[in-house]
C-alpha positions as CSV (number, residue, x, y, z in Angstrom):
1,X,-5.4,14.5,-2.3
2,X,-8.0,11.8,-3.9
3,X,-7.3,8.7,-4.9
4,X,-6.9,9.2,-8.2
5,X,-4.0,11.5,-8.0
6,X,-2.2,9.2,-5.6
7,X,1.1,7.3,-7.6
8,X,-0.1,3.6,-6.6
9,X,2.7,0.5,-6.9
10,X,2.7,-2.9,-6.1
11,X,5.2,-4.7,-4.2
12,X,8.1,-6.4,-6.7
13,X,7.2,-9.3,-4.9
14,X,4.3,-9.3,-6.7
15,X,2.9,-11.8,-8.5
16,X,2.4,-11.4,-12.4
17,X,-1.1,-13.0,-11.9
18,X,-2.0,-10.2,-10.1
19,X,-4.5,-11.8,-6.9
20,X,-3.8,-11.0,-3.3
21,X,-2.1,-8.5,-3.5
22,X,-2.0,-4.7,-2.1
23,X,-1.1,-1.5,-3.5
24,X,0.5,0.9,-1.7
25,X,1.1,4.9,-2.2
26,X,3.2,7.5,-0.4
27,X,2.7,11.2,1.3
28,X,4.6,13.5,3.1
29,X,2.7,12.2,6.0
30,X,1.5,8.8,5.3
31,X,1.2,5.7,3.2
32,X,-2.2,4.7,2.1
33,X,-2.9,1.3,0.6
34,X,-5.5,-0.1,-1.2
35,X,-6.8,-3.7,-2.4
36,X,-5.2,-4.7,-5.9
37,X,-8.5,-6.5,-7.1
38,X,-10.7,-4.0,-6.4
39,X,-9.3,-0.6,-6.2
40,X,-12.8,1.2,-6.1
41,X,-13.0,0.1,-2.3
42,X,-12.2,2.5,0.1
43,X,-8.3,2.7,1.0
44,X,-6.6,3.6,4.1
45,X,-3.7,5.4,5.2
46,X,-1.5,5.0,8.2
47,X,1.4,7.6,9.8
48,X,5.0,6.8,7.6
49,X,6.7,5.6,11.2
50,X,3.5,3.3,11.6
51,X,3.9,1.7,8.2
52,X,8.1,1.4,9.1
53,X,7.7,-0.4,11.9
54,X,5.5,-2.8,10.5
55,X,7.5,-3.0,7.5
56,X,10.1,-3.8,10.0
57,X,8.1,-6.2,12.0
58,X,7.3,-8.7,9.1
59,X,10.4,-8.5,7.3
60,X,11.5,-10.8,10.2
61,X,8.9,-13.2,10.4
């Protein structure tokens, strides 16, 4: 799948500015996620349990 065809959202934490932020897109198999400012760079993708636990791990911080 490239990147173009990938459904790419923003948190809804998100500032309306739009800086420093990261975009985010799901698989089946994994979440890839990009830079907001400059979505030609390269993204990457990491496993779905991978991203959940480290969803998990800073929505405790």
């Amino acid at each position: 799948m490239s990147t173009t065809e990938l459904a790419w959202f923003k948190s809804s934490f998100s500032g309306s500015q739009g800086d420093d932020c990261v975009e985010v897109a799901l698989t089946e198999r994994v979440v890839c996620v990009r830079d907001s400012k400059d979505v030609t760079r390269p993204h990457f993708a990491v496993p779905r349990e991978g991203w959940t636990r480290f969803v998990g791990f800073v929505s405790q911080l």
